[in-house]
C-alpha positions as CSV (number, residue, x, y, z in Angstrom):
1,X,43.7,75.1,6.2
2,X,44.8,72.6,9.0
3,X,42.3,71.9,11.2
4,X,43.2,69.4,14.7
5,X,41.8,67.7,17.5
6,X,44.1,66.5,20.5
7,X,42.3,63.5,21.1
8,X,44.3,63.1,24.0
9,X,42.7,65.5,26.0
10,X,39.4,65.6,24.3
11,X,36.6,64.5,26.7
12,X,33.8,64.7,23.8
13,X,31.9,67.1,25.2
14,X,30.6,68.3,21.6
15,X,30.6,72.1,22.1
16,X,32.9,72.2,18.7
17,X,29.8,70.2,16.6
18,X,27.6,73.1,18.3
19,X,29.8,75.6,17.8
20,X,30.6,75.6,14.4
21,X,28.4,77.4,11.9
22,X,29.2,75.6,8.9
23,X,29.0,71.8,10.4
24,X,32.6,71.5,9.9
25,X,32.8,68.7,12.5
26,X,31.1,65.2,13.0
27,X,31.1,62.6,16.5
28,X,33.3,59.5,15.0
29,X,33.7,55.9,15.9
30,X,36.8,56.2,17.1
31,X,37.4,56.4,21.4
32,X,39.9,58.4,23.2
33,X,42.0,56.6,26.5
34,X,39.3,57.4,28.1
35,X,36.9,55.4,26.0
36,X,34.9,58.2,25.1
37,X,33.8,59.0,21.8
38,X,35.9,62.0,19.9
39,X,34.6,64.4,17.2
40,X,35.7,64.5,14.1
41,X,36.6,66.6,11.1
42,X,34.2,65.5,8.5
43,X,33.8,69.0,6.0
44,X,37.0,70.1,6.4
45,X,35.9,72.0,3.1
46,X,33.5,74.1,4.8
47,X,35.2,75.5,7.4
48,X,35.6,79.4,7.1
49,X,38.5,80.1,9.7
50,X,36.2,81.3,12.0
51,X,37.6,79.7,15.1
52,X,34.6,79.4,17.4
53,X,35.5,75.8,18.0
54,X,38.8,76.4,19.0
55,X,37.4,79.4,21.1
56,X,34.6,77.4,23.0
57,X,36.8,74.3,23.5
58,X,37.2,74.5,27.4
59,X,40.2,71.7,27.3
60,X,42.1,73.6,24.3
61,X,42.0,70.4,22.2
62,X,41.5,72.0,18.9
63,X,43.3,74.1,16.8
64,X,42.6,76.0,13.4
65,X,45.2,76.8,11.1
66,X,44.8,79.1,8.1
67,X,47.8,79.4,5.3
68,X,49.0,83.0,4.8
């Protein structure tokens, strides 16, 4: 499972951390261009494909990969 975040066009607007059932993802330290503060994958282990973050990301800035 790949799981990304275009931090380019993420405004941290936290819907993902909300989103996701399993707490998959995590606000970091690190700052987009914009200065803004990006989430994070932080239990990457957790994750059960489910795709609601990647659903109810209005910007399209994530992305959920399974392997086949």
């Amino acid at each position: 499972m790949n799981i990304s975040i275009d931090d380019n066009y993420c405004k941290g607007c936290e819907i993902c951390i909300n989103a996701c059932p399993k707490d998959v993802f995590a606000i970091s330290q690190k700052r987009n261009k914009y200065g803004t503060l990006i989430p994070c994958v932080a239990e990457k282990e957790n994750c059960i494909a489910c795709k609601l973050c990647e659903i109810m990301c209005p910007d399209g800035c994530i992305n959920v990969e399974t392997e086949v």
